[in-house]
C-alpha positions as CSV (number, residue, x, y, z in Angstrom):
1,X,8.2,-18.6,13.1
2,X,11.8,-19.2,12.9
3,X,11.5,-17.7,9.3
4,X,10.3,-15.0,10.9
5,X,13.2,-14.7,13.3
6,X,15.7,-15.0,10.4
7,X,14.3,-12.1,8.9
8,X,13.5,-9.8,11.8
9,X,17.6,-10.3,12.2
10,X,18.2,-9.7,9.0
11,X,16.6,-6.3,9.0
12,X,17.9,-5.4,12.0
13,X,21.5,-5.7,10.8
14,X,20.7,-3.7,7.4
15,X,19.1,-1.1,9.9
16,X,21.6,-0.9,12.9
17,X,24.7,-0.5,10.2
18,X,24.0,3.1,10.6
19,X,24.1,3.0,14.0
20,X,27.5,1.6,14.2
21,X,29.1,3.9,12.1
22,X,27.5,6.9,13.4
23,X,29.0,5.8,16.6
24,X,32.8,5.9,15.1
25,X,31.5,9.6,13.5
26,X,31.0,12.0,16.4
27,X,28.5,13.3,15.6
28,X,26.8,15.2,18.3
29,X,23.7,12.8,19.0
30,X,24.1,9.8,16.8
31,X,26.7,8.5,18.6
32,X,24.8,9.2,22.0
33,X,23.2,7.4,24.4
34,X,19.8,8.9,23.7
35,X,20.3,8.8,19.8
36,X,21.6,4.9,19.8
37,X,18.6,4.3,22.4
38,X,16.1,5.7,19.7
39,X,17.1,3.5,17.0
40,X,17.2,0.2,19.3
41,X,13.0,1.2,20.2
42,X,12.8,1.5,16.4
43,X,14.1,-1.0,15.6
44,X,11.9,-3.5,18.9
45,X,8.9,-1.6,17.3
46,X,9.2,-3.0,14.1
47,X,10.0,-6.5,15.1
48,X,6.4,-7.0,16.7
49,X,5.0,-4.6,13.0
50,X,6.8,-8.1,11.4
51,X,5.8,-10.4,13.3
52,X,1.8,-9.2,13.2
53,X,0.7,-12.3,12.2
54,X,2.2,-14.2,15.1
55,X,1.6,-11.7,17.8
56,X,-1.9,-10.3,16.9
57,X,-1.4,-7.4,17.5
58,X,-2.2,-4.6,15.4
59,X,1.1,-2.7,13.4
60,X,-0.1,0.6,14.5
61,X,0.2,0.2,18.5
62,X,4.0,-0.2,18.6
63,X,5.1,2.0,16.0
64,X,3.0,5.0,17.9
65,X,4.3,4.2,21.2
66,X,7.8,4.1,19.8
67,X,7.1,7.6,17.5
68,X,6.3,9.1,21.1
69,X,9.2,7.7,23.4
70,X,11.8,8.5,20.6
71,X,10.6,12.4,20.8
72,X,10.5,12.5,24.3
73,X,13.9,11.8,23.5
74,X,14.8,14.1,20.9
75,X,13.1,16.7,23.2
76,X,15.3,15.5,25.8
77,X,18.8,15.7,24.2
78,X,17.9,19.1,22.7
79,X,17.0,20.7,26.1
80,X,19.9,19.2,27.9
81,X,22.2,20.7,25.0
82,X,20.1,24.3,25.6
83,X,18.4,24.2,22.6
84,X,14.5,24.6,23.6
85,X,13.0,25.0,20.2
86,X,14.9,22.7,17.4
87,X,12.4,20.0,18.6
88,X,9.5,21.6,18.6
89,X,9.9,22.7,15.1
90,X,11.3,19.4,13.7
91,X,8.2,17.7,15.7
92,X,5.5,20.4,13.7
93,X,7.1,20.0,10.6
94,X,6.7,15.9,10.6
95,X,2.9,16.5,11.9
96,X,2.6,18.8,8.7
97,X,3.5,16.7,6.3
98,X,1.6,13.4,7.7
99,X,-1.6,15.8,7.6
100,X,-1.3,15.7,4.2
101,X,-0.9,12.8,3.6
102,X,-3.4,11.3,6.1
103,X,-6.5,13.4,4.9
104,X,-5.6,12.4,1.3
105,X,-5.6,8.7,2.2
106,X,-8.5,9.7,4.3
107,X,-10.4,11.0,1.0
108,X,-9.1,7.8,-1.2
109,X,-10.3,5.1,1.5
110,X,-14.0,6.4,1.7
111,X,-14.6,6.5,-2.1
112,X,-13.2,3.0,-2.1
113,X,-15.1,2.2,0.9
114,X,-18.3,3.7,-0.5
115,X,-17.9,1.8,-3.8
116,X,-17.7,-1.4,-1.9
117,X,-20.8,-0.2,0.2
118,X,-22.4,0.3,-3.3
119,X,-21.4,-3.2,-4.0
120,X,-19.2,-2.2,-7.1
121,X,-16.5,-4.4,-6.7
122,X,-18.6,-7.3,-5.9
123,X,-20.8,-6.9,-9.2
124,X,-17.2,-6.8,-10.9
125,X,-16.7,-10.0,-9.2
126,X,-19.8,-11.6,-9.8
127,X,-19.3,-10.8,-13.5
128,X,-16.2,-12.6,-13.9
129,X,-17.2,-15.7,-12.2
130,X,-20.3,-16.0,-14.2
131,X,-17.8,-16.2,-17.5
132,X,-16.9,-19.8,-16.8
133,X,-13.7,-19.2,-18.3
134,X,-10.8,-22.0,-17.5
135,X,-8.6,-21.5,-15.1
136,X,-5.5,-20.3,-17.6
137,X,-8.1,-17.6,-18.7
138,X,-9.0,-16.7,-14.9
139,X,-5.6,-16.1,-14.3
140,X,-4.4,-13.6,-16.9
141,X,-7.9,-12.0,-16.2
142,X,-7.6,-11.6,-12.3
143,X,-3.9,-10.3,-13.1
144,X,-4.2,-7.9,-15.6
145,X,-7.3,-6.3,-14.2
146,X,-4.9,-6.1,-10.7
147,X,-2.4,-4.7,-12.6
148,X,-4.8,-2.1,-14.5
149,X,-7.0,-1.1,-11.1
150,X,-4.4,-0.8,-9.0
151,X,-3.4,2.7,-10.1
152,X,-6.6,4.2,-9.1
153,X,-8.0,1.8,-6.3
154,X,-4.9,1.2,-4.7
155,X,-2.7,-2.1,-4.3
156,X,-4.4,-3.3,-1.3
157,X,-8.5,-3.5,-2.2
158,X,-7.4,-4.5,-5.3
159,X,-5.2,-7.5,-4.3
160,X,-8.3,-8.4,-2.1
161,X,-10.9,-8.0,-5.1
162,X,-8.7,-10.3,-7.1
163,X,-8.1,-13.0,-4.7
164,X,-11.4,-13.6,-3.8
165,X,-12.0,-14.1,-7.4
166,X,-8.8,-16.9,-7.8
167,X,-10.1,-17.9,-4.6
168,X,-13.9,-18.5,-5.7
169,X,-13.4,-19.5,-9.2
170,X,-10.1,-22.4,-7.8
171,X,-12.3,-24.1,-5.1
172,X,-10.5,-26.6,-3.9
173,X,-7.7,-26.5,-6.8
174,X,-5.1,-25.7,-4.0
175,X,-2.2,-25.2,-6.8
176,X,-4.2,-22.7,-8.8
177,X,-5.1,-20.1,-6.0
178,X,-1.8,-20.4,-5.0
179,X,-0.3,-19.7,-8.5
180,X,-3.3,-17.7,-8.7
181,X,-2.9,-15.5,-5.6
182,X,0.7,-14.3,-6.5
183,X,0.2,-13.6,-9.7
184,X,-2.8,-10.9,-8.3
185,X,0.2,-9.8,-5.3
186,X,2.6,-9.0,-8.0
187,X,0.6,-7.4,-10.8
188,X,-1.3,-5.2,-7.8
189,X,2.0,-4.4,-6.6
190,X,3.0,-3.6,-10.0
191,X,0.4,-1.5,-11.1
192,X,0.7,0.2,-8.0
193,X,4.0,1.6,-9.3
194,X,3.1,3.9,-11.9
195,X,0.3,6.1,-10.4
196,X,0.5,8.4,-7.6
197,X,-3.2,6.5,-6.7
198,X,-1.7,3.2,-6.8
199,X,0.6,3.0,-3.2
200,X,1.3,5.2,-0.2
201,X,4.9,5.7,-1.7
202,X,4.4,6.7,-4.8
203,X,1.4,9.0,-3.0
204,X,4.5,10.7,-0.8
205,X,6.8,11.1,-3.6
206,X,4.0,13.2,-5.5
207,X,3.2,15.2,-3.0
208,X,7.1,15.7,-2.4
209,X,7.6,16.8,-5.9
210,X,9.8,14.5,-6.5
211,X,8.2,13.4,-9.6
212,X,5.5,15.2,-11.9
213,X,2.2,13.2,-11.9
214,X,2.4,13.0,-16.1
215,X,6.4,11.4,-15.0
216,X,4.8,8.5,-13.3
217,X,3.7,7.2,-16.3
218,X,7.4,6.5,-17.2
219,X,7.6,3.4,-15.3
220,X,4.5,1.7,-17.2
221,X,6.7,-0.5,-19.2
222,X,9.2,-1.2,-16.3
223,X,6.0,-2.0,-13.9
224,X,4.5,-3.8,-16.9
225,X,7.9,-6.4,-17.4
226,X,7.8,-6.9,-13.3
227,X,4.4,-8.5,-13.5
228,X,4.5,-10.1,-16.9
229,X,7.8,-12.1,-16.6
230,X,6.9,-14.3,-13.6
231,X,3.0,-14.4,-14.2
232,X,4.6,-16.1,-17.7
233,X,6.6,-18.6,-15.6
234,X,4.1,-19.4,-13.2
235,X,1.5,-19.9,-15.8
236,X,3.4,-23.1,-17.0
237,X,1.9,-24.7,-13.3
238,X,-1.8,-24.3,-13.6
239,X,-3.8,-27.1,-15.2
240,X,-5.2,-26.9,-18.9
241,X,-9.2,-27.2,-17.1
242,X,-11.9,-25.2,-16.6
243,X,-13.1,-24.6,-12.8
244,X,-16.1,-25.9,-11.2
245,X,-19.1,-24.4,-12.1
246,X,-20.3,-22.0,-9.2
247,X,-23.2,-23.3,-7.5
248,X,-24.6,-20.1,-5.9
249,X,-25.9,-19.0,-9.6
250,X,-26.5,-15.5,-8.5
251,X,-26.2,-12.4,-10.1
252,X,-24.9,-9.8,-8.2
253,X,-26.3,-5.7,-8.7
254,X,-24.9,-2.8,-7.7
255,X,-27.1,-0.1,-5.4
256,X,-28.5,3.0,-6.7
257,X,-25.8,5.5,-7.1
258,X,-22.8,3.4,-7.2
259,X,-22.1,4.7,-11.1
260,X,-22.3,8.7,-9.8
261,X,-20.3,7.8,-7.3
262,X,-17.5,6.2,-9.3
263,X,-17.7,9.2,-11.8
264,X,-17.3,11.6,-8.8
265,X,-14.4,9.9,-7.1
266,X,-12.7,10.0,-11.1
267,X,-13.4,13.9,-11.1
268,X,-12.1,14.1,-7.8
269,X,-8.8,12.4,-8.9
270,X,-8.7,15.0,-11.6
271,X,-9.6,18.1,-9.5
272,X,-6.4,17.1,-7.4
273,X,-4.0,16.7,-10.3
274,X,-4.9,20.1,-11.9
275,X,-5.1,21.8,-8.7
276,X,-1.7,20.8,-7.6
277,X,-0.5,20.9,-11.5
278,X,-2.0,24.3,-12.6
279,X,-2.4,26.2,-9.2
280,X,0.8,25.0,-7.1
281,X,-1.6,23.8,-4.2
282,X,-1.3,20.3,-2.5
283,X,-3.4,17.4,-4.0
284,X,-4.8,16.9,-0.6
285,X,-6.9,20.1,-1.1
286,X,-8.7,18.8,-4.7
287,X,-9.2,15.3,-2.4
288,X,-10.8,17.0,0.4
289,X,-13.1,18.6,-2.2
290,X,-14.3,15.7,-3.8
291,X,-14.7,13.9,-0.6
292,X,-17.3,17.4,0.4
293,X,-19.2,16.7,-2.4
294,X,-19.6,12.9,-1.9
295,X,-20.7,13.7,2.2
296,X,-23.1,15.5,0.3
297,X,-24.5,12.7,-2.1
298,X,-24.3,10.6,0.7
299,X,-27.3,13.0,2.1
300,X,-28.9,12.8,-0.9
301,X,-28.5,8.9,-1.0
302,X,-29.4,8.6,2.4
303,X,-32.9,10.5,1.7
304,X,-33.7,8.7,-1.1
305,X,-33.4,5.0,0.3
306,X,-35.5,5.9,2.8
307,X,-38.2,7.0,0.7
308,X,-38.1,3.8,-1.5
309,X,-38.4,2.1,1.8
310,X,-41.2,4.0,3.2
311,X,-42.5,3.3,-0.3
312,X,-41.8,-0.4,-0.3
313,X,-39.9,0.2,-3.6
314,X,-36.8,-1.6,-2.7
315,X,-36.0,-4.9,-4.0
316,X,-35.2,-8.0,-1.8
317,X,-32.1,-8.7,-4.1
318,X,-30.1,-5.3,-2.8
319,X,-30.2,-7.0,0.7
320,X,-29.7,-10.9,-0.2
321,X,-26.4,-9.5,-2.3
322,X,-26.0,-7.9,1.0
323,X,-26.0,-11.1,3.2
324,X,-24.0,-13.1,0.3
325,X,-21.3,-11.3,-0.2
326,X,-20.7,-10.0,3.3
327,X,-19.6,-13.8,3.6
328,X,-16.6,-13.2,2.1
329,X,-13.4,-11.9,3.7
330,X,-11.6,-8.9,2.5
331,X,-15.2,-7.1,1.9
332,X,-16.5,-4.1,4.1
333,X,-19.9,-5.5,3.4
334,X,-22.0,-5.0,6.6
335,X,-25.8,-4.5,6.6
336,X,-26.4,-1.0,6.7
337,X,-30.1,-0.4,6.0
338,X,-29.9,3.1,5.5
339,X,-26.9,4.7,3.6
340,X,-24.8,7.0,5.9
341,X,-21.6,8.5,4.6
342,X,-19.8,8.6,8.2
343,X,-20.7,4.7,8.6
344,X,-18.7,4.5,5.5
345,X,-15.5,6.8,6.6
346,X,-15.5,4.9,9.7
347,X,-14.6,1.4,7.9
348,X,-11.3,3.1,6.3
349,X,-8.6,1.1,7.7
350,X,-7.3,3.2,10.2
351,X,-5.1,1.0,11.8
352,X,-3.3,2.0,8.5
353,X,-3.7,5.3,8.8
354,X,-2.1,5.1,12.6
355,X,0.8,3.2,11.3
356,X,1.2,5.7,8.8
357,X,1.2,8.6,11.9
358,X,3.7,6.1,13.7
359,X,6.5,5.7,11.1
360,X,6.5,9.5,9.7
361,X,6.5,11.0,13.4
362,X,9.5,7.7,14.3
363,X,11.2,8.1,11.2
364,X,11.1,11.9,11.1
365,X,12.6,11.8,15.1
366,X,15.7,10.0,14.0
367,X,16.3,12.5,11.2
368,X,16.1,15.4,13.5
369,X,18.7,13.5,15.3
370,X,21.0,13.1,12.3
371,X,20.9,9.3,11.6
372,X,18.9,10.2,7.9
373,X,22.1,12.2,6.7
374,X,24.6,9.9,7.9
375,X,22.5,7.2,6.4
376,X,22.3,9.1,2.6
377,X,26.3,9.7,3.2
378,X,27.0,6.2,3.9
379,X,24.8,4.7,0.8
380,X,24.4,7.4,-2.1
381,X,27.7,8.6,-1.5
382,X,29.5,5.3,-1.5
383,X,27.6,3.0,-3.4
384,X,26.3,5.5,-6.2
385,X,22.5,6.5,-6.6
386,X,21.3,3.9,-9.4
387,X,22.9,0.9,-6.9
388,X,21.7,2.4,-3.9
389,X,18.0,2.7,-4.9
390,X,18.2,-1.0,-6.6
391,X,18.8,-2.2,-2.7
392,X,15.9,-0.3,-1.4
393,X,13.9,-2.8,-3.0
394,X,15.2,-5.5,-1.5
395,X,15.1,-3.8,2.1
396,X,11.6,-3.0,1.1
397,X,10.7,-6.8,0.8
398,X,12.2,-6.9,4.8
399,X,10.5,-4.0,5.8
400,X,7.3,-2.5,5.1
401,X,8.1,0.5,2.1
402,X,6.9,3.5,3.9
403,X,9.3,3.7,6.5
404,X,11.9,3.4,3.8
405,X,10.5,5.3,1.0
406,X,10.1,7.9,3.9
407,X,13.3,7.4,4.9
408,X,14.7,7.8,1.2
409,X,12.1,11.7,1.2
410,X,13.8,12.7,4.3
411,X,17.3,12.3,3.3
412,X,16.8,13.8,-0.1
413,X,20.1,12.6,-1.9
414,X,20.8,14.7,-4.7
415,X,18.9,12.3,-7.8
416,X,18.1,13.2,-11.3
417,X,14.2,12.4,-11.7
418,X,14.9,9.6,-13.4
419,X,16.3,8.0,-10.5
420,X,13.5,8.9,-8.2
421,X,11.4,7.1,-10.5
422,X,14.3,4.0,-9.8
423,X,13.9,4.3,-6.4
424,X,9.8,4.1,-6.4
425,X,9.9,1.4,-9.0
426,X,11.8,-0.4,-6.6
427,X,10.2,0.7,-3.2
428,X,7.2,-0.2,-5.4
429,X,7.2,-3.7,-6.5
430,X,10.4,-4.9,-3.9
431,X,8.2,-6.0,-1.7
432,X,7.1,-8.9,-4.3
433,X,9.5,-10.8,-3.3
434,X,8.2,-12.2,-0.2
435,X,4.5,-12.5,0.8
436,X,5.1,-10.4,4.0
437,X,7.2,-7.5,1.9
438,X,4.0,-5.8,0.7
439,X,0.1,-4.6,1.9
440,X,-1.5,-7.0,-0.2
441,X,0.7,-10.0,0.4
442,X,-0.3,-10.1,4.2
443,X,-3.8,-9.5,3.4
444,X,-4.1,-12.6,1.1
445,X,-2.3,-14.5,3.5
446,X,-4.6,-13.8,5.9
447,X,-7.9,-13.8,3.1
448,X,-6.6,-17.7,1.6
449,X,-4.9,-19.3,5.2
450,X,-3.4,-22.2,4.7
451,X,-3.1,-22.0,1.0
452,X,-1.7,-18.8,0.1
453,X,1.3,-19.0,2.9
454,X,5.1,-17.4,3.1
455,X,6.5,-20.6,2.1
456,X,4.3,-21.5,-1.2
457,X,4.9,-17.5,-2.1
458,X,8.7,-18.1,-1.3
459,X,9.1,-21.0,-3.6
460,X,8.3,-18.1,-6.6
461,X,10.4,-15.7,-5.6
462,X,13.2,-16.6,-8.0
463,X,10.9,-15.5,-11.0
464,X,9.6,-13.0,-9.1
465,X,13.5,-12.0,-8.9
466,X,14.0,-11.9,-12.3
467,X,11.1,-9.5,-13.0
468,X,12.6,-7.2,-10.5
469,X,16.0,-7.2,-12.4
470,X,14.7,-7.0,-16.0
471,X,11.9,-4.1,-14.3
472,X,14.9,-2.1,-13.6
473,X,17.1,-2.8,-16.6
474,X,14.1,-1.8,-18.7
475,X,13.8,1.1,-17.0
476,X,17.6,2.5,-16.9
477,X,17.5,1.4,-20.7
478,X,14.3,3.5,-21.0
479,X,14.3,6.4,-18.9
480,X,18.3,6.3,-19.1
481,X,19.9,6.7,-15.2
């Protein structure tokens, strides 16, 4: 908890710096009492978003309180100046773009959900217990299948995939899951860097244009050194054995359609790149598509399980798997006895997707207010783009990287592409450094408690450090700056 403290200080200072300046700036509200009052309920908001795990309470509540206060305020300030539609417009414009972005995540999260549902991930699992590889073997595995699926299935299901496997292969080999379960944080994290699929981040720097989907694929090697430098450094601390044999012995299936589905949600991904590619249109349009069609099998799915059950057709193993694997956390594995595509949409994590609403509308208030281009003044002006976006990372590992990736969209500093790809290679895989600095870090945490913890991830984060440095000297040495 005091860690906590530290840190929760810590970002507060990097955040009110700003504030202070923009005071000595006159500038017409950043220097005012409303505009200074904004930033201090950012800034309370995202002390109880840190301390989640302490306060249990969910990220999304106080970051949409605080979105809503801080335009009251903005509304406020505006009218008292005369000004009756500035706010309005600035507030439509930030609902715009989190529509986007929210029906696009909306799309991802139910083909993810539905291939859990279909038990795809848990056959994948299944398969690479049953292996009996040793535990050396089980670690390269886990983390260069994390680093590989995280571009399509996101950094988050994947880091949980991954560490249920360390997790169920290690037993009670505390030192390996450990080991075991950063190695699956950083590669996810990693992986997640090169692919507009693989992070929220790189998912709003797409859609912003920033980057072509084809100039993601620049960072591969950079992405590629950030995992493989500490995973080789913490290899050297797991035991030469090989694991206990699992006693469960069961082979796991996945349910009828689970393939179709996974070739749909791959078409899907490639309707939205060609759509926004070939046609100019957003991504989100080629998303909502796909995510029509799979409603659709879903109907058909629905149908057809019924029949085999009216039929007495369906096998007993469908629904042991079922009761199995719904044992293990990170899985959205309830019983559903007859498919239903809305059952599915409704386990997305939308306490996610409300955070997500929270920091855009937030964020975007304080940049109606000015504090955005005072910020891109006081950093990209001073310190120079390629040193500027090097530090987001490290504010990244304080704070969560949408707010700050946002942040970086809003401002807009004037960058070559190459250093937008800097900046999300950074945003990216920052939040490596500490266990609470990315997605699937906190979920781990909370998936291997008491083994997995901030202070056995801490005692990595020098190698983890060094993959960040030689990430972004590979990078400026490939992609030039």
């Amino acid at each position: 908890m005091h860690t906590l403290l530290i840190l929760c200080c810590s970002s507060l200072a990097l955040l009110s710096s700003p504030v202070l300046a923009a005071t000595e700036s006159g500038s017409p509200y950043t220097g005012s009492f409303i505009g200074i009052t904004c930033v201090i309920i950012f800034l309370i908001s995202y002390l109880f978003v840190l301390g989640e795990e302490f306060f249990h309470l969910r990220k999304s509540k106080p970051v949409i309180v605080a979105a809503g206060l801080i335009w009251l305020l903005v509304g406020l300030a505006f009218t008292l100046d005369g000004d009756t539609q500035t706010a309005a417009q600035a507030f439509r414009h930030n609902l715009l773009d989190y529509a986007e972005l929210f029906f696009f995540l909306l799309a991802a999260m139910s083909f993810i959900t539905t291939l859990e549902e279909r038990l795809v991930f848990a056959a994948l699992r299944a398969w690479l217990i049953a292996r009996e590889l040793t535990l050396i073997q089980i670690y390269w595995a886990t983390g260069l299948m994390a680093f590989f699926l995280s571009p399509i299935a996101d950094n988050l299901s994947t880091a949980l995939l991954m560490g249920a496997v360390v997790m169920a292969v290690g037993h009670n080999n505390v030192k390996f899951v450990t080991v075991g379960c950063i190695n699956v944080v950083v590669a996810a994290n990693a992986g997640g860097a090169f692919s507009p699929f693989g992070d929220i981040t790189t998912l709003m720097v797409w859609q912003k244009g920033m980057i072509t989907f084809s100039g993601f694929f620049n960072l591969f090697i950079p992405s590629l050194i950030n995992w493989l430098v500490p995973a080789c450094i913490m290899c050297m601390a797991i035991e030469r054995v090989k694991p206990l044999p699992d006693r469960r012995g069961q082979s796991r299936h996945m349910k009828p359609g689970a393939i179709p589905i996974l070739i749909l949600f791959l078409l899907t991904i490639l309707l939205a790149i060609s759509s926004h590619g070939l046609l100019h249109l957003p991504p989100v349009l080629g998303m909502m598509t796909g995510l029509g069609v799979l409603k659709l099998y879903g109907y058909y799915l629905s149908r057809f399980e019924t029949d085999l059950r009216d039929t007495g057709h369906i096998h007993n193993h469908h629904s042991e798997n079922l009761a199995d694997i719904s044992k293990m956390k990170g899985d959205h594995t309830d019983v559903i006895r007859r498919f239903d595509i809305f059952k599915v949409v409704e386990r997305s994590s939308w306490d996610t997707l409300m955070f997500f609403y929270g920091v855009v509308m937030a964020v975007g208030g304080l940049s109606t207010l000015g504090y955005l281009t005072l910020l891109s003044d006081l950093v990209y002006n001073n310190l120079g783009p390629t040193l500027s976006n090097s530090l987001i990372g490290l504010l990244s590992a304080l704070v969560d990287n949408i707010p700050v990736m946002f942040a970086v969209l809003t401002m807009q500093p004037d960058m070559s592409m190459n250093q937008w790809l800097l900046v999300t290679l950074t945003a990216g895989v920052g939040g490596s450094l500490l266990s609470i600095g990315s997605a699937a870090g906190i979920a781990l945490m909370g998936q291997a408690q008491g083994v997995y913890t901030f202070y056995s991830h801490l005692k990595w984060s020098w190698a983890i450090g060094l993959g960040y440095i030689l990430s972004i000297a590979a990078h400026l040495w490939i992609n030039g700056s």
